[in-house]
N, C-alpha and C positions, 0 to 999 in steps of 0.2 A: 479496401478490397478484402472481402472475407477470404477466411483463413482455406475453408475447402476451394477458393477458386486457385489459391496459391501453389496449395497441393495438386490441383489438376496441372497449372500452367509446370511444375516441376514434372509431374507425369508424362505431359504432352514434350518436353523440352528432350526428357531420357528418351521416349519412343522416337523420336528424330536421330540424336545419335543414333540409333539401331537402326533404325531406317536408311541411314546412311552408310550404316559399315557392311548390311547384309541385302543386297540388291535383290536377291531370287524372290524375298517375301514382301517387296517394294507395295505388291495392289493388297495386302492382308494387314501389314501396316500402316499405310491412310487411312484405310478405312476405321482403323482403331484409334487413330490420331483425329479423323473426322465426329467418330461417336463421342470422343472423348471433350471435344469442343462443342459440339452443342449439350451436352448433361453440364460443361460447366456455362455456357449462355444461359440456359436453364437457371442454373443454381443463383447466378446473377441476378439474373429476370423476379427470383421466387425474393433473394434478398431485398432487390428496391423495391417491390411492392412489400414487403416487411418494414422496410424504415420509414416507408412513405407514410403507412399504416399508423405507426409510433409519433411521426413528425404532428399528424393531421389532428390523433385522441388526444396531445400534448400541447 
């Protein structure tokens, strides 16, 4: 797993706690916890087409 997907799933894990301690801003934090999860499916996506890339010239 790369290392930015790590730091997202640690990002995405804190905005849950908060989201769960501060109810009023519940539909402001999904949607942050939602954006935050596809920029890391993204980052994903962009890395296995890099190793695939790596695996194929090698």
């Amino acid at each position: 797993m790369p290392v930015d997907s790590v730091f997202l799933l640690i990002d995405i894990f804190i905005l849950r706690i908060i989201l769960l301690s501060i109810p009023k801003k519940v539909h402001f934090l999904k949607k942050i916890i939602k954006f935050l999860k596809s920029i890391k499916r993204r980052i994903d996506i962009l890395s296995a087409e890099t190793q695939l890339k790596f695996i194929l010239e090698n």
